[in-house]
C-alpha positions as CSV (number, residue, x, y, z in Angstrom):
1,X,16.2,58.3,35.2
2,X,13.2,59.6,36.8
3,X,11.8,62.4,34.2
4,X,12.6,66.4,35.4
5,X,9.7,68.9,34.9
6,X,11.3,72.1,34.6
7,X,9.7,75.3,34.1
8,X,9.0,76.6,30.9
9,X,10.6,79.4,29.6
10,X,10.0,82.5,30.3
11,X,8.1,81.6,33.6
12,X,11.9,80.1,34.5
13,X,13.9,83.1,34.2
14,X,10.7,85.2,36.7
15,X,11.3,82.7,38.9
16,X,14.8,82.5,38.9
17,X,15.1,86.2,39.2
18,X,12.5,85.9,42.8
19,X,14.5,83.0,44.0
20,X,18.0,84.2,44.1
21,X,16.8,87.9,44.8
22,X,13.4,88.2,45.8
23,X,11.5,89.7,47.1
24,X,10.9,91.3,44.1
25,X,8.3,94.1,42.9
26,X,6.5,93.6,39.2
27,X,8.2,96.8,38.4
28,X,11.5,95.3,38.8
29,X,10.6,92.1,37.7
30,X,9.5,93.7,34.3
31,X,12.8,95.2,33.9
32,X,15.0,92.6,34.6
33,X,13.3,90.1,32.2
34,X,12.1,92.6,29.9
35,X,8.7,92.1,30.0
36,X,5.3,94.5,29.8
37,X,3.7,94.8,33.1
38,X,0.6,93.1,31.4
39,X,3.0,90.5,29.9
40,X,4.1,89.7,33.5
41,X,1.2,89.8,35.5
42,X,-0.2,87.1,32.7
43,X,2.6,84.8,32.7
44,X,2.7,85.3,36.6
45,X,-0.9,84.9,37.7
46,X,-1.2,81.0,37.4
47,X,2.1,80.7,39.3
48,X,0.7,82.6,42.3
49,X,-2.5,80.6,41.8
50,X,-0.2,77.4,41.9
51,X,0.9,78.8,45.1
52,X,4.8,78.3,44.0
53,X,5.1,82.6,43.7
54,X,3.2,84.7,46.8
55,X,2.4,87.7,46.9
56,X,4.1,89.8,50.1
57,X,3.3,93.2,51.6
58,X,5.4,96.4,52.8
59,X,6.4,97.5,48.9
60,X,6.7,100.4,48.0
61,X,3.4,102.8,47.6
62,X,2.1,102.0,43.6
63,X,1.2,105.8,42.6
64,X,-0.7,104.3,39.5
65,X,-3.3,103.1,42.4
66,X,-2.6,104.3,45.6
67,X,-1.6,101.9,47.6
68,X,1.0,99.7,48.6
69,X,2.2,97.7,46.0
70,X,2.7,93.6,46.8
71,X,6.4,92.1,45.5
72,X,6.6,88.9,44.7
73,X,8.3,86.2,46.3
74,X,8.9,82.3,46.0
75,X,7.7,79.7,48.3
76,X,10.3,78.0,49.3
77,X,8.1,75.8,50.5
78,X,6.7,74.8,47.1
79,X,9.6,72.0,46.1
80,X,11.8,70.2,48.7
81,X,15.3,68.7,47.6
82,X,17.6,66.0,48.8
83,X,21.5,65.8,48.4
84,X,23.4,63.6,49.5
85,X,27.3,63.4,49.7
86,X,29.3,60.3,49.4
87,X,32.4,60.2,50.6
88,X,34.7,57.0,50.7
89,X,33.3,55.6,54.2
90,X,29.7,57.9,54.8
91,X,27.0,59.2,53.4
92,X,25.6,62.4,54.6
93,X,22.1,63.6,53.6
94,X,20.2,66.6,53.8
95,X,16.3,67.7,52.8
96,X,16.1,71.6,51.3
97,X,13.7,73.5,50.7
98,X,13.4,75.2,47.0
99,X,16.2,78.0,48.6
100,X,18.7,75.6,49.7
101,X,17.9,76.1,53.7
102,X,18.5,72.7,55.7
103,X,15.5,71.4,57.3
104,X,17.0,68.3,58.0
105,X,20.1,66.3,58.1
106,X,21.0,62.4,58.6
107,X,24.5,60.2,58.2
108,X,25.1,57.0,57.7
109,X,28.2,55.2,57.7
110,X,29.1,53.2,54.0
111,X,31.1,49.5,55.2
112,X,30.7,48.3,51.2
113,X,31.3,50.6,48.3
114,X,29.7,48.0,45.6
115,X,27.5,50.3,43.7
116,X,24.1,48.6,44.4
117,X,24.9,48.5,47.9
118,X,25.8,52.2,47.9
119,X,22.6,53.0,46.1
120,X,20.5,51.3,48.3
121,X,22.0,53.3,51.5
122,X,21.1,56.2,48.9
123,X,17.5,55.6,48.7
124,X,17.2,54.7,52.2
125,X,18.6,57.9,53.3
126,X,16.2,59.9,50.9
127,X,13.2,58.1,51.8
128,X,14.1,58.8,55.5
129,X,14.8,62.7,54.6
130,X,11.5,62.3,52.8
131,X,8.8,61.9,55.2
132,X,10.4,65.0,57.1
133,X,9.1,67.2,54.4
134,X,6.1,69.5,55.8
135,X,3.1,68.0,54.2
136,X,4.3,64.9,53.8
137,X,4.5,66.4,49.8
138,X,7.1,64.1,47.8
139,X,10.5,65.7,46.9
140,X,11.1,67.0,43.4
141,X,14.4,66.1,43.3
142,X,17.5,64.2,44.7
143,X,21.1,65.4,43.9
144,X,23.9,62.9,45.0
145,X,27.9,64.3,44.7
146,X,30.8,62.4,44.7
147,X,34.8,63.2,44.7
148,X,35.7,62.0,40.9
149,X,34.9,62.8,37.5
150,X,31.4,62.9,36.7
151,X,29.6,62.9,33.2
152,X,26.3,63.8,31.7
153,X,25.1,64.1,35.5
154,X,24.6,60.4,35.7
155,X,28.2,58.6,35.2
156,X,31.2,58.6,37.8
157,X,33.7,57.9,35.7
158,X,36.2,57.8,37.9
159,X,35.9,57.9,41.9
160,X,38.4,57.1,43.8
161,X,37.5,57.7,47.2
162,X,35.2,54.4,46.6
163,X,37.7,52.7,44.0
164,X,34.8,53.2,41.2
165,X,35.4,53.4,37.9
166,X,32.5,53.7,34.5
167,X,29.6,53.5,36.8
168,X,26.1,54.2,35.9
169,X,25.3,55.7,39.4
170,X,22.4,57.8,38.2
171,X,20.5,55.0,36.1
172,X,20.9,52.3,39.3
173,X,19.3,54.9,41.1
174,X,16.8,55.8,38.7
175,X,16.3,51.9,38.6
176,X,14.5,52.1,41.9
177,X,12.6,55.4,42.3
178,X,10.3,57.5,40.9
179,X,12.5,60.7,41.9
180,X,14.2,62.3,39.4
181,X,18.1,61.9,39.8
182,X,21.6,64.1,39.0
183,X,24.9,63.0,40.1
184,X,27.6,65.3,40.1
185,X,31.2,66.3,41.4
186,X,31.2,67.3,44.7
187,X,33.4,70.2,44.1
188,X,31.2,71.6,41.3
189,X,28.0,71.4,43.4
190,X,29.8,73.4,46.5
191,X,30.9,75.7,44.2
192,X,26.9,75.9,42.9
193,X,25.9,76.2,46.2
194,X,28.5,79.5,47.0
195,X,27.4,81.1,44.3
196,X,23.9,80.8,44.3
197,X,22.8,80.7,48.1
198,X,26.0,80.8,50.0
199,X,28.8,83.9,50.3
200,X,29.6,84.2,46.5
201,X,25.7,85.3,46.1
202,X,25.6,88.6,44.1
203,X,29.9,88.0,43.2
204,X,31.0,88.8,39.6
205,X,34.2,86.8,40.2
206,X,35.0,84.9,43.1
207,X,37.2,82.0,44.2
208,X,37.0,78.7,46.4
209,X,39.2,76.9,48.0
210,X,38.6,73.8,49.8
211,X,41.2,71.8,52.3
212,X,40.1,68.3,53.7
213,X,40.6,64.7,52.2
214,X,42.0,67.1,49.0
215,X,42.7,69.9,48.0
216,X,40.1,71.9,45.5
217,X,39.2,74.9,43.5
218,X,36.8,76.2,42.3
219,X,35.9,79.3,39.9
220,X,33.2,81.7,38.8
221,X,33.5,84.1,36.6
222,X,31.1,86.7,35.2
223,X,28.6,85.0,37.3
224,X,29.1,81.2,36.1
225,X,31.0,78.6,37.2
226,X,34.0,78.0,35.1
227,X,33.8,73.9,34.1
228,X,35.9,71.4,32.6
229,X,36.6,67.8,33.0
230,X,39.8,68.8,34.6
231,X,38.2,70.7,37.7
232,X,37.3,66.9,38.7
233,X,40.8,66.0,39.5
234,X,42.5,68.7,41.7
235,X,44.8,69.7,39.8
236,X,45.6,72.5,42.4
237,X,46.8,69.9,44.6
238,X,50.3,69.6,42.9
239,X,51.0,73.7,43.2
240,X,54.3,74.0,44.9
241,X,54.1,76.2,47.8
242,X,57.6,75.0,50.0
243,X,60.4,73.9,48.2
244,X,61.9,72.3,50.9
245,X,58.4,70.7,52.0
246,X,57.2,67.0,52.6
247,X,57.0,65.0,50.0
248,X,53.5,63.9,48.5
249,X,52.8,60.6,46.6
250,X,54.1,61.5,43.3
251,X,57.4,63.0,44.4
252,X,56.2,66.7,44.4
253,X,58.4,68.5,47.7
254,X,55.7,70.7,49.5
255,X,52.9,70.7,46.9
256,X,49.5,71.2,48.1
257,X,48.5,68.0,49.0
258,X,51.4,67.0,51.1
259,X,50.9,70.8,53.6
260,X,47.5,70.9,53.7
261,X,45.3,67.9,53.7
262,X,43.8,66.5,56.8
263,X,45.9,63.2,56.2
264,X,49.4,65.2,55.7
265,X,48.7,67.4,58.6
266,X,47.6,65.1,61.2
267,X,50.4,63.0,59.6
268,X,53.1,65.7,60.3
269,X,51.7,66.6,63.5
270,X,51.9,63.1,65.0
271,X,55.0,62.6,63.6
272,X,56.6,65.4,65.5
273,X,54.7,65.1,69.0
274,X,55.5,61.1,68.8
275,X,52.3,59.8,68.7
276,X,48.9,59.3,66.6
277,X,46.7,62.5,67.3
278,X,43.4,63.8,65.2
279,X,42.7,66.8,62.7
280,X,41.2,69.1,65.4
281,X,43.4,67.6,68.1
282,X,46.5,69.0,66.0
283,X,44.9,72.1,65.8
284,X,44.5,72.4,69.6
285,X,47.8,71.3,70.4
286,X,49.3,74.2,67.8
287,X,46.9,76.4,69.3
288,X,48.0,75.8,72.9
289,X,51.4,76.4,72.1
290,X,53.3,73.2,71.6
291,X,56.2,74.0,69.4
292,X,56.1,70.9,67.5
293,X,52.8,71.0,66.5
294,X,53.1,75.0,66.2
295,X,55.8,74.6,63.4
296,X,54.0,72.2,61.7
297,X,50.6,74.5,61.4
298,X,52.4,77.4,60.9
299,X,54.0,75.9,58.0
300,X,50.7,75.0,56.8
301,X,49.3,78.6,57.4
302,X,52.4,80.1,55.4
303,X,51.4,77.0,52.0
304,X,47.6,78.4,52.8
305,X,48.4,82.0,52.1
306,X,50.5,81.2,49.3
307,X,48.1,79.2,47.8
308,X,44.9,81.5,48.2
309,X,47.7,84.5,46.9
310,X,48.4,82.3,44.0
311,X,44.5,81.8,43.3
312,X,43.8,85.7,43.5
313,X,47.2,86.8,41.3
314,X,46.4,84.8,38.6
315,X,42.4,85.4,38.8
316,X,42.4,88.8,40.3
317,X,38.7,87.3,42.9
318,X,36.4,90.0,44.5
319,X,36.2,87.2,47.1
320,X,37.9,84.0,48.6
321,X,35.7,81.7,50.2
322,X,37.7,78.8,52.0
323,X,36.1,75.6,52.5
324,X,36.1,72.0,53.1
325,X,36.1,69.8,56.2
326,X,40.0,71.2,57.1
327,X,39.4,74.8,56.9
328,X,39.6,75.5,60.8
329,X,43.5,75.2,59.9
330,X,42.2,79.1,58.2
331,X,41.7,79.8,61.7
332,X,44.2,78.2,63.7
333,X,47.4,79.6,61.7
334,X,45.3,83.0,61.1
335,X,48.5,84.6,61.2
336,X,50.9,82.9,59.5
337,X,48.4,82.5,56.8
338,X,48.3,86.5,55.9
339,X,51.9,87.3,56.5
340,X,52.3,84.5,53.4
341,X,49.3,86.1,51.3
342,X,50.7,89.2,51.8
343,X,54.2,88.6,51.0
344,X,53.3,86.8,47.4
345,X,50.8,89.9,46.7
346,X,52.0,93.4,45.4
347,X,51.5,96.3,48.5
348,X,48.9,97.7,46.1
349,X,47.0,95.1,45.5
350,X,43.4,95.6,46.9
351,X,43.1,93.6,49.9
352,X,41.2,90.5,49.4
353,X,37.4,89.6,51.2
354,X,37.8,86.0,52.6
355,X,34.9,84.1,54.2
356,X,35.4,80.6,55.7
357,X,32.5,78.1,55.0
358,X,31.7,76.4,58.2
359,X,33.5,72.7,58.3
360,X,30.9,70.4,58.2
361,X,30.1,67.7,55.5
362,X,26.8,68.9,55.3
363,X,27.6,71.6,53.3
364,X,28.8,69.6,50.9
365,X,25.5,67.4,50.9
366,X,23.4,71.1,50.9
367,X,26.0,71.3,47.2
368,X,24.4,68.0,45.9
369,X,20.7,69.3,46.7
370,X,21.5,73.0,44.8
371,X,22.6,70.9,41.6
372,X,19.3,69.5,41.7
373,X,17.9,72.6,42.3
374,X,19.3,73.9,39.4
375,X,18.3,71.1,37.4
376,X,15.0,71.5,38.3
377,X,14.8,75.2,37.5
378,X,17.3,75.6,34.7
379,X,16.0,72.3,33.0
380,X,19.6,70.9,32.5
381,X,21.5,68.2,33.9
């Protein structure tokens, strides 16, 4: 796989301090990485010169000199990353800048889930991504997610959304370009992605939940992201909610999976209004006020709440962040959603920040270009 160039240590930790927080004045800097002012200004000057740290006005007066100090900040500018989410019929893509902001976005449909045919679709999309970058500099890096079981950000294991199972994804793509590669689990990189650039920013402890083909969760604590194998699977998909709920495909009555997935709920919905209808045309029709599709959203709502109470009992989160391509139903059955939360929390519990993500498969794509981002600066993969 194409080789990663990561900073050096400790020019890594100054500019991981200016990207997730700056700007940043040398004074600041110095304490949070525990540096001499001299020590910092010499390990800093030939990364302004390189032009990837700038120097930006309106600090704070310096009374050693004067006059206004300058804090430093990152060029975002400096790298540009691609990610790319596979799903089991598209592949969406996204170019980044070194901050994670979307400069540009493309999708593609995926007929043929062979892995070479796949990669190929891959690289096309990144080379398309690629000559949008101002400049017409090269990437550093391309990040690629997928639902499944990833391992040393190279192997899916297991991906069953494209029936793949022991595939080298990383080294097929590293097989035909120079850019250096990470694959990894879609639900880790989202969770990346919150917590370094999206509403879990600055969050000790916070919690996502995402509803869409699955059902996933995801967890930081102490500012990192809580990882294991199992994370990969969804186990949270098989939490009872509703006793008396629908079935899912291994027998569980109203687990997770069979309430709130797109599939079970447009499933349910069409079911009781007698004919096929889509995710957001459900919604609508609940929305409007047709009681069939009404009960079935509001029993959804009422498994939502109980899940995301569940979630926050058990991990007492200074934040919820709700995700995924279904989360409108967050919306939609508003209500019946916290009259569930609230019931399974204690009155005195402290009441709980949620932020919805908006749904839209790019997000997840914006996941796979943070990883790399973080491979990049972090120099792990």
């Amino acid at each position: 796989m194409g080789a990663w160039q990561p900073l050096s240590s400790p020019s890594r930790q100054v500019a991981l301090e200016i990207l997730l927080d700056g700007p940043l004045s040398r004074a600041e800097l110095s304490r949070r990485v525990g540096l001499s002012p001299g020590s910092l200004t010499r390990l800093t000057k030939p990364m302004v010169e390189s032009g990837l740290l700038v120097e930006v006005e309106g600090g704070p007066t310096d009374a050693r000199v004067g006059r206004p100090s300058q804090p430093l900040d990152l060029d975002a500018n400096a790298h540009h990353f691609v990610g790319i989410k596979l799903t089991g019929d598209s592949a969406i893509g996204v170019l980044t800048t070194l901050r994670a902001d979307v400069i540009a976005s493309v999708e593609r449909p995926l007929t043929d889930p062979t892995p070479s045919v796949v990669a190929d679709l891959v690289l096309e999309l990144t080379d398309e991504l690629a000559i949008q970058v101002p400049g017409g500099t090269a990437i550093t890096g391309l990040g690629v997610s997928i639902g499944g079981r990833v391992a040393d950000g190279s192997e899916v294991r297991w991906g069953p959304y494209l029936n793949w199972v022991d595939v080298p994804f990383g080294a097929i793509l590293a097989a035909h370009t120079s850019v250096p590669v990470v694959v990894t689990n879609d639900l880790t990189s989202l969770t990346e992605a919150t917590h370094w650039f999206g509403a879990g920013r600055n969050s000790d402890r916070f919690v996502l939940l995402t509803i869409g083909a699955g059902v996933g969760y995801g967890l930081v604590i102490h500012n990192r992201i809580v990882d294991s194998p199992d994370v990969t699977i969804g186990l949270i998909g098989h939490h009872p909610l509703i006793p008396d709920g629908p079935r899912c495909d291994r027998g569980h009555h109203g687990c997770a999976l069979s309430l709130l997935t797109v599939g079970a709920i447009t499933e349910q919905v069409g079911a009781a209004v007698g004919r096929p209808v889509g995710y957001d045309e459900a919604l609508d029709l609940a929305a409007k006020g047709d009681p069939a599709a009404r009960e079935v959203i509001g029993r959804a709502g009422r498994a939502l709440g109980k899940l995301i109470a569940a979630a926050a009992n058990f991990t007492m989160p200074e934040l919820v962040v709700l995700g995924g391509e279904g989360v409108r139903l967050a919306e939609v059955a508003h209500d019946d959603l916290l009259t569930a939360l609230h019931a399974d929390r204690h009155p005195s519990a402290a009441e709980l920040r949620m932020v919805l993500q908006p749904a839209d498969f790019s997000e997840w794509a914006r996941g796979a270009a943070v990883v790399a981002i973080q491979t990049f600066v972090l120099g792990t993969t």
